[in-house]
Each structure stands twice: as C-alpha cells, then as structure tokens.
C-alpha angles and dihedrals in degrees: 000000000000087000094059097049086051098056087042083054101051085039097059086035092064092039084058087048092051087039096055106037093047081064089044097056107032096247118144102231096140104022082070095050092051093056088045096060103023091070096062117139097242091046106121111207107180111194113188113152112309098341120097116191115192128192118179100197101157086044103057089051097053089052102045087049095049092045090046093052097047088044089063097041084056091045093052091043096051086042 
C-alpha cells in the first residue's frame, strides 16, 4: 500500500510540474484539454442575463469511468 501512495505522489507531483510550468511558459497544455471536454454532448451551458450555469454531465462520467479503470489496473498491479 505504500507503493502505491508513493507513485500517486510522484504522479500528482509531476501533474503540479506540468501544471506549473504550462503557466510559466505560456503552453496550452491544459487550455487544449479544456476545449476538448467542455463541448460534450451532455454538457449543459444556461445563459440568462449575467449568470452562467455550467453542468458537465458527459464529463464527469468520462472521467469517473477512466479513473475508475485505471484505479483497478493499479490495485491489481500492486496486489
């Protein structure tokens, strides 16, 4: 199990590193991974006046499936 914590460690280490130096250097990284999920079909955008309300449907359950797929590979490696 301490396996495990450690790679998740260097894992979200290196996420914070990308992260930061995206913002550092001006690259996109992450700019084109936002376009890329926020025009789902599922994704609800509401638009009234000054108030934007956004739900990203499709997006939370990409990302809950992937997660939860690479959550179970790591398990059954480190088991």
């Amino acid at each position: 199990m301490t396996k495990l914590f450690f790679y998740l460690g260097v894992v979200f280490l290196l996420l914070a590193v990308v992260s930061f130096l995206s913002s550092a250097f001006k690259w996109n990284v992450f700019d084109n991974l936002g376009r890329l999920f926020s025009n789902l079909p599922g994704n609800i955008k509401w638009t009234r006046g000054n108030m934007t309300v956004y739900l990203p449907i499709a997006t939370m359950l990409i990302v809950s499936i992937v997660l939860s797929l690479a959550l179970n590979l790591i398990l059954k490696w480190f088991k």
